[in-house]
C-alpha positions in Angstrom: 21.1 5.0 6.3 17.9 7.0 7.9 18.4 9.8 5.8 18.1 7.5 2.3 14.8 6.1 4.0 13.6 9.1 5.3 14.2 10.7 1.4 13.0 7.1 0.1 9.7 7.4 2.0 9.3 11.3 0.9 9.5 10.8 -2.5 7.9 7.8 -3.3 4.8 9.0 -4.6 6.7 10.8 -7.7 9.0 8.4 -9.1 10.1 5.1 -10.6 12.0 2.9 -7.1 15.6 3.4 -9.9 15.0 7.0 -10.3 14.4 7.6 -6.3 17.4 6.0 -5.4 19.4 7.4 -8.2 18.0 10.8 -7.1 18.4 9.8 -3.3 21.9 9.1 -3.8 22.8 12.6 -5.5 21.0 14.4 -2.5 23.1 12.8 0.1 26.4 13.2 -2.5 27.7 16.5 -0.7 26.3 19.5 0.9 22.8 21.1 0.5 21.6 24.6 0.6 18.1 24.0 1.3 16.2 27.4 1.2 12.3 28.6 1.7 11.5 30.9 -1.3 7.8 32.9 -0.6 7.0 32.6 -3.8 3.8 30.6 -5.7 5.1 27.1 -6.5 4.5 27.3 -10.1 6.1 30.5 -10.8 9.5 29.1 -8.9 8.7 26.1 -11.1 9.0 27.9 -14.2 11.9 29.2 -13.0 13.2 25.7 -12.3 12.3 24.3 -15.8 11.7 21.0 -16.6 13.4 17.7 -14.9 14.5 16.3 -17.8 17.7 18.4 -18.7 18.0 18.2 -22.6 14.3 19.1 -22.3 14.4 22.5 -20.9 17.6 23.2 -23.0 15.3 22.5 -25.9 12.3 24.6 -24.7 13.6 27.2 -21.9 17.6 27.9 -21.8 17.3 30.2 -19.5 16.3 28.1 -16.5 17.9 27.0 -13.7 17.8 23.4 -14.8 19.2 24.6 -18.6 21.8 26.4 -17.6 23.5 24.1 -14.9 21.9 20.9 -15.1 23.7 17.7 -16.3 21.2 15.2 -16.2 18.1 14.2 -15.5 19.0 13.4 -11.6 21.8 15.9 -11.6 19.4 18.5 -12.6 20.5 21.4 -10.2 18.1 22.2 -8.1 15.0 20.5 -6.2 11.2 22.3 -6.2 8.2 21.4 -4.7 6.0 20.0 -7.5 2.3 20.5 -5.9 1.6 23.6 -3.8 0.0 21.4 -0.9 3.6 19.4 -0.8 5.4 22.1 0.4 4.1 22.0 3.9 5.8 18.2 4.3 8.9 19.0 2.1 9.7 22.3 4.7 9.3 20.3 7.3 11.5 17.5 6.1 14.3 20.0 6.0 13.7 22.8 8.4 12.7 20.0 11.3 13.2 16.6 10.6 16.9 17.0 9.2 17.9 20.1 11.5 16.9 17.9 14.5 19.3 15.4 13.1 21.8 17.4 13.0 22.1 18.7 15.9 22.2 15.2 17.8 24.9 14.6 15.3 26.5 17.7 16.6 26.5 17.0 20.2 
C-alpha cells in the first residue's frame, strides 16, 4: 500500500486522480527495470514517443511507445517529462524504493 501512495503522491502533479491510479496499478503489476540513461530528457523523449499509443503509431512508428505499447497506460516505458523532475524521479527509484527493499529483504 506505501508504494501506491508513494507513486500516488509522485505523480500527482501530471495526471487526472483515474489515470494515476490506472497508471499506478500497471507500475506495481510485475517487475520493473528501472534504468538512469545520461542522456538530455527530450532527446530520450523522442525516443519514447508520445503517451497516447495510437498517437505515436500515427506520427512516429518507430518509437518505443509505437512499437510495443498497448495503451495509453500500458504504454511501455516511463520518461521523465521535465528535465528538473529527474532529480526526484532518480531518487524515487535508486533511494526511496531500494531502501524498501532491502528491509523487505532482511
Amino acid at each position: 500500500m506505501k508504494l501506491h501512495f508513494d507513486l500516488y503522491s509522485f505523480h500527482i502533479r501530471k495526471l487526472t486522480r483515474t489515470r494515476i491510479i490506472e497508471m499506478i496499478d500497471e507500475l506495481v503489476s510485475g517487475s520493473v527495470l528501472a534504468m538512469e540513461i545520461n542522456a538530455h530528457c527530450n532527446d530520450f523523449r523522442m525516443k519514447a514517443g508520445p503517451w497516447d499509443v495510437e498517437l505515436a503509431k500515427a506520427l512516429h512508428p518507430n518509437t518505443i511507445r509505437a512499437r510495443f505499447g498497448n495503451t495509453t497506460v500500458q504504454n511501455a516505458i516511463h520518461c521523465t517529462d521535465l528535465e528538473e523532475e529527474s532529480t526526484n524521479e532518480l531518487s524515487y527509484f535508486f533511494d526511496i524504493l531500494a531502501a524498501e527493499e532491502e528491509k523487505s529483504a532482511i
